[in-house]
C-alpha positions as a Markdown table, in Angstrom:
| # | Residue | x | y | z |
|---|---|---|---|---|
| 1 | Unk | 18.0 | -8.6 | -10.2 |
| 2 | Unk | 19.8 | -9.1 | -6.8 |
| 3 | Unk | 19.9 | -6.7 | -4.1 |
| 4 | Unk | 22.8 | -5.3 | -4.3 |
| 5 | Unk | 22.3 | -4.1 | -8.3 |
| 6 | Unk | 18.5 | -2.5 | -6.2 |
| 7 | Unk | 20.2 | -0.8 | -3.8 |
| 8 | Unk | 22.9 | 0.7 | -6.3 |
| 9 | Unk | 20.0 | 2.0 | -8.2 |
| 10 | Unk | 18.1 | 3.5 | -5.4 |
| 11 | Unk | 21.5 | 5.7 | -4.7 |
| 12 | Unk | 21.0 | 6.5 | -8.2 |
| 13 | Unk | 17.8 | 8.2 | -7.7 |
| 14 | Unk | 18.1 | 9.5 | -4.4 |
| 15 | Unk | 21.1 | 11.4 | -6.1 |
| 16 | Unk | 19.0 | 12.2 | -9.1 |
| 17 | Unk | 15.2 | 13.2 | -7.5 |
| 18 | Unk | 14.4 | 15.7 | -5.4 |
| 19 | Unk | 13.8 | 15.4 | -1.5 |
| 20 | Unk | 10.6 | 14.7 | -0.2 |
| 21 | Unk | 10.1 | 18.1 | 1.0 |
| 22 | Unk | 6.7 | 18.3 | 1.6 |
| 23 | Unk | 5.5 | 20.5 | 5.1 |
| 24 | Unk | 3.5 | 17.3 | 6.4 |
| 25 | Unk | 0.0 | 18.3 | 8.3 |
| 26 | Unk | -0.7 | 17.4 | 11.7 |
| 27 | Unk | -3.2 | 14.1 | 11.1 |
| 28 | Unk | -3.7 | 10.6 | 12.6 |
| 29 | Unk | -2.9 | 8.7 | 9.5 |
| 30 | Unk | -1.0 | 9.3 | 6.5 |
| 31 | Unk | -1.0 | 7.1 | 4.0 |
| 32 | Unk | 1.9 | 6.8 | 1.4 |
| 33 | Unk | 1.0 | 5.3 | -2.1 |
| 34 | Unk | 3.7 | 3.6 | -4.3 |
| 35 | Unk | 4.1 | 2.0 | -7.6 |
| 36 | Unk | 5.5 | -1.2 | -6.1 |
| 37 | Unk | 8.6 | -1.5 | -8.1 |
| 38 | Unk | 9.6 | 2.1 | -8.5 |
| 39 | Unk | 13.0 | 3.3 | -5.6 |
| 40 | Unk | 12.4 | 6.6 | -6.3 |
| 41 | Unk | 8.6 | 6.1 | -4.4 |
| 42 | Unk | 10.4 | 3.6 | -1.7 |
| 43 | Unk | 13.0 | 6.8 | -0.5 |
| 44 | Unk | 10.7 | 9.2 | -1.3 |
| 45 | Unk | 8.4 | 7.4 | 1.2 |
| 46 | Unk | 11.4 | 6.9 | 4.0 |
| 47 | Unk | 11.8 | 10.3 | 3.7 |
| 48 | Unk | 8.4 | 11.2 | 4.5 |
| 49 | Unk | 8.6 | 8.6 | 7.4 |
| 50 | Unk | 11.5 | 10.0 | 9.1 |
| 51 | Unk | 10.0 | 13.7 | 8.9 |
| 52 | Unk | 6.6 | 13.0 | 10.2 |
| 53 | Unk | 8.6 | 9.7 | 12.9 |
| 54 | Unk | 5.3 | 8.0 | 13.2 |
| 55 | Unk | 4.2 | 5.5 | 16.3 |
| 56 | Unk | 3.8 | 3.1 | 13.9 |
| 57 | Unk | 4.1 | 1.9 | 10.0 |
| 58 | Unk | 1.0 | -0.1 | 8.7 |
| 59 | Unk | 2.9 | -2.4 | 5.7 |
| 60 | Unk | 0.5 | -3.8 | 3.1 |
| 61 | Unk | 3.2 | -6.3 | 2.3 |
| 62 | Unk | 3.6 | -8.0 | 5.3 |
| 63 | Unk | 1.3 | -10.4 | 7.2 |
| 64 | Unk | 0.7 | -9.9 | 10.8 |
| 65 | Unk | 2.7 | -12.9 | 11.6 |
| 66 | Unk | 5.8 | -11.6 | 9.4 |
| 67 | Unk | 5.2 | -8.1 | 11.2 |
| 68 | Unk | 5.6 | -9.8 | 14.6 |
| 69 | Unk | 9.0 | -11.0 | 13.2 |
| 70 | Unk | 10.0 | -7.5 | 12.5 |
| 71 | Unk | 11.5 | -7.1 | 16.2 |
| 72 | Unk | 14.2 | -4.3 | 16.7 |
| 73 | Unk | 16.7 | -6.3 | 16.7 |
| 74 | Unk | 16.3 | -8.0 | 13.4 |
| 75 | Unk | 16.4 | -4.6 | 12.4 |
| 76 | Unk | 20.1 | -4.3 | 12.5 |
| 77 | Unk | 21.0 | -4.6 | 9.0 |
| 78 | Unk | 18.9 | -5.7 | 5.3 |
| 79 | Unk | 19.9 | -9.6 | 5.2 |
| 80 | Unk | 18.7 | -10.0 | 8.9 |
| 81 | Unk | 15.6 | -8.2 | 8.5 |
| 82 | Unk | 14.8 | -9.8 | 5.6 |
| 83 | Unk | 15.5 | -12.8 | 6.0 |
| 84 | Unk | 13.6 | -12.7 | 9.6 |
| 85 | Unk | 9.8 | -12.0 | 7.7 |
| 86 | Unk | 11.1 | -14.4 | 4.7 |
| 87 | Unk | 10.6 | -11.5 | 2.3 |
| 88 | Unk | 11.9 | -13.4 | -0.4 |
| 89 | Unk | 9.0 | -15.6 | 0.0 |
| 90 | Unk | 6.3 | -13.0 | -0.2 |
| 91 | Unk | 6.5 | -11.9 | -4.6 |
| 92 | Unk | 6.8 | -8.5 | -3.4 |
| 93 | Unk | 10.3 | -6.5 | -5.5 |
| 94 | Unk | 13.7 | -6.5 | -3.6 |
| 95 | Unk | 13.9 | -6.0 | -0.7 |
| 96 | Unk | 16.5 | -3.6 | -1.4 |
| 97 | Unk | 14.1 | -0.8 | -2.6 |
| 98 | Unk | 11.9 | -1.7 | 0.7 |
| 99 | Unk | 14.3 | -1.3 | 3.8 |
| 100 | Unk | 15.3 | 2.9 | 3.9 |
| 101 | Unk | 11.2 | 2.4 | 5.0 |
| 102 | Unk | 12.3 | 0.1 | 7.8 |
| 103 | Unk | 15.6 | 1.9 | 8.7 |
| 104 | Unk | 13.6 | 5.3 | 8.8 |
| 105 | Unk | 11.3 | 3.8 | 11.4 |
| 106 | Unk | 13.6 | 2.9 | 13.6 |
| 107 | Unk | 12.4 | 1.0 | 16.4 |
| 108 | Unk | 8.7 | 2.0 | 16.2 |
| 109 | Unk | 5.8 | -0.7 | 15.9 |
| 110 | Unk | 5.4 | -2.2 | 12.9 |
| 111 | Unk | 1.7 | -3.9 | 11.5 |
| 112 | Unk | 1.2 | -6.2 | 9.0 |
| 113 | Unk | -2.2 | -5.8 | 7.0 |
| 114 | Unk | -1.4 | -8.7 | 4.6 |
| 115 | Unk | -4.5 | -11.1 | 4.0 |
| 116 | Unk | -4.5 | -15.0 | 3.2 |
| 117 | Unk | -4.2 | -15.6 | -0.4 |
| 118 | Unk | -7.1 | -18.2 | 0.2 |
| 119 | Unk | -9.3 | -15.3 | 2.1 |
| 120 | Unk | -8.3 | -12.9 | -1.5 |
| 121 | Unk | -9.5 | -15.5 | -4.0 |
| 122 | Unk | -12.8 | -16.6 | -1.6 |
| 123 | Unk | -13.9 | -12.9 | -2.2 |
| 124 | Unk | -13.8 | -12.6 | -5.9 |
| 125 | Unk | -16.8 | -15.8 | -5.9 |
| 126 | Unk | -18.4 | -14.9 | -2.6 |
| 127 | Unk | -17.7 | -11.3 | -2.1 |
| 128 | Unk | -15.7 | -9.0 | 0.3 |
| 129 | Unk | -18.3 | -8.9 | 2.7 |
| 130 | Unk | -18.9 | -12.5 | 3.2 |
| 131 | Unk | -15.1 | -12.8 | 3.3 |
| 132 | Unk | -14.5 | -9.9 | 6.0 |
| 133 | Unk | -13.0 | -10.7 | 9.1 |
| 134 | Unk | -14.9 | -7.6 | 11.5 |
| 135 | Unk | -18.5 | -6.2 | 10.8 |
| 136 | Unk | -18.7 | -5.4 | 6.9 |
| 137 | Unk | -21.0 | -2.7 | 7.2 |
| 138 | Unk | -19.0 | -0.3 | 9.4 |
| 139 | Unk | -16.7 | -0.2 | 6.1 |
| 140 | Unk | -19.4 | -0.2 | 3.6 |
| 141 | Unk | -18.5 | -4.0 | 2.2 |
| 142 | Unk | -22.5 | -4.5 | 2.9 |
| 143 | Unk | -23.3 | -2.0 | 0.0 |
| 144 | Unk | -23.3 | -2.2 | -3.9 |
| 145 | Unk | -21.1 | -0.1 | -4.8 |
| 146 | Unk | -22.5 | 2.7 | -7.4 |
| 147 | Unk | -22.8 | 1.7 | -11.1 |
| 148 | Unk | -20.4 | 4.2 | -12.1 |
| 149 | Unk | -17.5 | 3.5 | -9.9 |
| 150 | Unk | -18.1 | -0.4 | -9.9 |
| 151 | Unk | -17.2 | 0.0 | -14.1 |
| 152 | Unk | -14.6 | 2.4 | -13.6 |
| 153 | Unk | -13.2 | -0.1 | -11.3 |
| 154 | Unk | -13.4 | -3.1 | -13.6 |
| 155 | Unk | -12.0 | -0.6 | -16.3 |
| 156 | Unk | -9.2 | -0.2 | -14.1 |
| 157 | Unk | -8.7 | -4.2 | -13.2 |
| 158 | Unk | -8.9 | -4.9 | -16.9 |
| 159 | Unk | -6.2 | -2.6 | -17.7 |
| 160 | Unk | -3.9 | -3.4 | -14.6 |
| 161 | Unk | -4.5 | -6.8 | -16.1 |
| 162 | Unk | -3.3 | -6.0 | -20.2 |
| 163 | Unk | -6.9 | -6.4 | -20.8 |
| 164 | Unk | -6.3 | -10.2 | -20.8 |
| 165 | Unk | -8.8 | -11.4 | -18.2 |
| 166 | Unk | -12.3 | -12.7 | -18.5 |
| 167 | Unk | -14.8 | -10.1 | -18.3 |
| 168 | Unk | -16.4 | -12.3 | -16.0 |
| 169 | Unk | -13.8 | -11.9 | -13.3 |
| 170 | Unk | -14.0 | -8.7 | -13.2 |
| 171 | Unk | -16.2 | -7.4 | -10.9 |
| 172 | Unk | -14.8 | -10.5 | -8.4 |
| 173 | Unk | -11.5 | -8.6 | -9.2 |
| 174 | Unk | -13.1 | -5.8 | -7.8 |
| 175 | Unk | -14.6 | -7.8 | -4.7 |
| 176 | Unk | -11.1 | -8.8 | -3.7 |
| 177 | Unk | -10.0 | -4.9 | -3.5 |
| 178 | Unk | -12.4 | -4.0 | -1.5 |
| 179 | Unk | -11.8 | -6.4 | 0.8 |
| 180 | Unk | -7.9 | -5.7 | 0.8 |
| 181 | Unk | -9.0 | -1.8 | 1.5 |
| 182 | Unk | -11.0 | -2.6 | 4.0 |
| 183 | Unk | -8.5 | -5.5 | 6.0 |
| 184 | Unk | -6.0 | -2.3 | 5.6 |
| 185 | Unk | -8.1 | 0.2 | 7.4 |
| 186 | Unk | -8.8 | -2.1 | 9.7 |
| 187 | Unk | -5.4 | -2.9 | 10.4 |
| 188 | Unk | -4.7 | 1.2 | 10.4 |
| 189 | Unk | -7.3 | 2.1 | 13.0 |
| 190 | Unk | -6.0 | -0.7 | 15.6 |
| 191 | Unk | -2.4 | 0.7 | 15.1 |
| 192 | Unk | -3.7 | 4.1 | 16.2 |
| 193 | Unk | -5.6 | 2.4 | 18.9 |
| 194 | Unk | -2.8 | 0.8 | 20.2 |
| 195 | Unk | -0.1 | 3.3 | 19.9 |
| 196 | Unk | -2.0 | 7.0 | 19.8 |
| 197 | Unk | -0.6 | 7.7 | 16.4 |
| 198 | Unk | 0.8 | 8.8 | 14.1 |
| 199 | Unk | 0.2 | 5.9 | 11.9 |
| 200 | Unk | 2.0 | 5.9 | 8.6 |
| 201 | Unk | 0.2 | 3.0 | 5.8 |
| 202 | Unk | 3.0 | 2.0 | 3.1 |
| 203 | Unk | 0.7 | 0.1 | 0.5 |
| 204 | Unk | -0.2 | 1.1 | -3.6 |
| 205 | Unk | -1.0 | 4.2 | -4.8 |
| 206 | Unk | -4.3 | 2.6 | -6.0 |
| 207 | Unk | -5.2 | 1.8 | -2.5 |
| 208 | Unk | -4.4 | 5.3 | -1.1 |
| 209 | Unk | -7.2 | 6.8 | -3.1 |
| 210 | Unk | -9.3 | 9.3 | -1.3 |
| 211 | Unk | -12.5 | 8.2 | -3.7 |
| 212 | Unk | -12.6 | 4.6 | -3.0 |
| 213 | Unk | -9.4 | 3.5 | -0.8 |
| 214 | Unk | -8.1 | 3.7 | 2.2 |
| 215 | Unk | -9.0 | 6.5 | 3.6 |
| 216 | Unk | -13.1 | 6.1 | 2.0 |
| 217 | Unk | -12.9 | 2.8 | 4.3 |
| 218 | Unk | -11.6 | 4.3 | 7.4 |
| 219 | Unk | -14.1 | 7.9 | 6.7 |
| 220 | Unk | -16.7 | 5.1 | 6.8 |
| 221 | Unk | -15.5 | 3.6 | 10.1 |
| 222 | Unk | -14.5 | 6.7 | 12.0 |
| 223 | Unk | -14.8 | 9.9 | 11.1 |
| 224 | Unk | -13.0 | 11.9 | 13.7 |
| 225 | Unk | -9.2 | 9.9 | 12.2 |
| 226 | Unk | -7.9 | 12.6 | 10.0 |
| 227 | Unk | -6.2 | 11.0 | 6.9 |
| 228 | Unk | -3.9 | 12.5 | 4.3 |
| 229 | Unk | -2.9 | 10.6 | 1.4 |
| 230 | Unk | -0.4 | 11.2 | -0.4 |
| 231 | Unk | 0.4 | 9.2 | -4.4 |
| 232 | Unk | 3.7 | 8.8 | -5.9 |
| 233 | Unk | 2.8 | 8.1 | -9.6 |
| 234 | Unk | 4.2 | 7.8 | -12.8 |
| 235 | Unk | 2.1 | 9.5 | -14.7 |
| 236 | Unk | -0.7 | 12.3 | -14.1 |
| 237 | Unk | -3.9 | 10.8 | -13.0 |
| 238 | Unk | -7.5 | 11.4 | -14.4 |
| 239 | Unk | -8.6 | 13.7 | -11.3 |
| 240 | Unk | -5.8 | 15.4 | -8.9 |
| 241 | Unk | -8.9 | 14.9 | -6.3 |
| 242 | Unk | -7.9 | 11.0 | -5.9 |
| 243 | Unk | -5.0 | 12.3 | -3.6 |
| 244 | Unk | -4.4 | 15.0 | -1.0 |
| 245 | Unk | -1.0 | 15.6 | -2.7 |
| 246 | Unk | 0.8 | 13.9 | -6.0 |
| 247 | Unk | 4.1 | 13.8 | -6.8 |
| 248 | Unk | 5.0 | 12.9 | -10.0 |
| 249 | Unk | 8.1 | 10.6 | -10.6 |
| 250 | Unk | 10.5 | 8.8 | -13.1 |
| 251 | Unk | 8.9 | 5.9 | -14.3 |
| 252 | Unk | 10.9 | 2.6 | -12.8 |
| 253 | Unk | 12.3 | 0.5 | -16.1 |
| 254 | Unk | 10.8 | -2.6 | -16.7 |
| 255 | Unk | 9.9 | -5.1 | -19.4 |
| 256 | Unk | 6.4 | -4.8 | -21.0 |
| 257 | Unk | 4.1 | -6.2 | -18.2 |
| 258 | Unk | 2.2 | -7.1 | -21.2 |
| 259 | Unk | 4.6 | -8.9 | -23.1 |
| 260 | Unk | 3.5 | -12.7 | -22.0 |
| 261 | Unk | 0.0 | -11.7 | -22.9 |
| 262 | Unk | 0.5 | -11.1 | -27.0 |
């Protein structure tokens, strides 16, 4: 689908959804969890940017290096900026449904909080701790994660997965999430280091959750950083507790993810 056919359909649903018209609290670090290939999360989320104008936007889909590339003045317009951190490159949807983000930000710094597919894959066979780059304790990557959650996090692999993969690969699944959560916070605290805050994460609604994301990583690492999440979803989730506020959207059309797996 190119860009252009994105965009168009990201007017749609700006026409179509309601405004982000949340009264935003006064925190550190809010963190803005998407379904990646849904607009009506990707304006709902400039919105929020522009209302709460943050110091700086955390991006899980962009390494540091491609962050760096992310100067003002490649900011100018979509094909420049995109083109500038090779988006095209990355596997992430079109760029399209990603730049409002970048437009609401302005000129404000941006991170990158992308790790090295090689550093992903070493954590599902050696673990997110081994793999860390920082002290793995201070995040909790040291600790065995509770029977309960570590099931009801290969539940949740296996069905993000059409129940297709290995049970054995699960729990390294598992280990390569944590690790991501972790590299993220990480990546979030030095932004509010460096700039004082606010700090604004764009990332997946799975890695916003209160319980076990984001925000239980940076809890673990500071505790004074005051963090709201918020989780555009597409449907209603087990427990409204996973989020400090949900809203509930349109699902995004798309094929059967599942389709190539029958």
């Amino acid at each position: 689908m190119s860009s252009l056919t994105n965009l168009i359909g990201a007017a749609f649903f700006l026409a179509a959804a309601p405004v982000f018209a949340l009264d935003l609290p006064d925190v550190d670090v809010v963190i803005l969890g998407e379904v990646h290939d849904n607009p009506i999360h990707h304006i709902k989320q400039a919105e929020a940017v522009a209302a709460i104008a943050p110091s700086a936007v955390v991006f899980e889909m962009l390494t540091p290096e491609q962050a760096g590339r992310a100067t003002p003045d490649s900011r100018t317009d979509l094909s420049t900026l995109e083109a500038a951190i090779g988006w095209n490159a990355t596997g992430w949807p079109d760029f399209a449904m990603y730049y409002p983000i970048f437009e609401a930000l302005g000129d404000e710094a941006i991170y990158g909080a992308a790790l090295p597919r090689e550093s992903v894959r070493a954590a599902m066979t050696e673990g997110a701790a081994a793999v860390f780059s920082g002290e793995p304790a201070i995040f909790g990557l040291s600790d065995p994660l509770p029977e309960a959650q570590l099931q009801a996090r290969k539940q949740l692999q296996d069905d993000a997965h059409c129940n297709a993969m290995p049970a054995e690969m699960l729990g390294g699944m598992v280990e390569a999430q944590r690790l991501r959560d972790a590299a993220f916070a990480q990546t979030t605290l030095q932004a509010l280091r460096d700039t004082g805050g606010p700090v604004v994460v764009i990332t997946g609604h799975g890695h916003a959750r209160k319980d076990w994301g984001i925000p239980a990583k940076i809890a673990l690492a500071d505790p004074k950083v005051d963090v709201w999440s918020v989780g555009f979803l597409e449907a209603t989730p087990p427990s409204s507790e996973q989020f400090d506020f949900i809203e509930i959207t349109e699902p995004a059309p798309r094929e059967d993810p599942c389709a190539a797996f029958r």
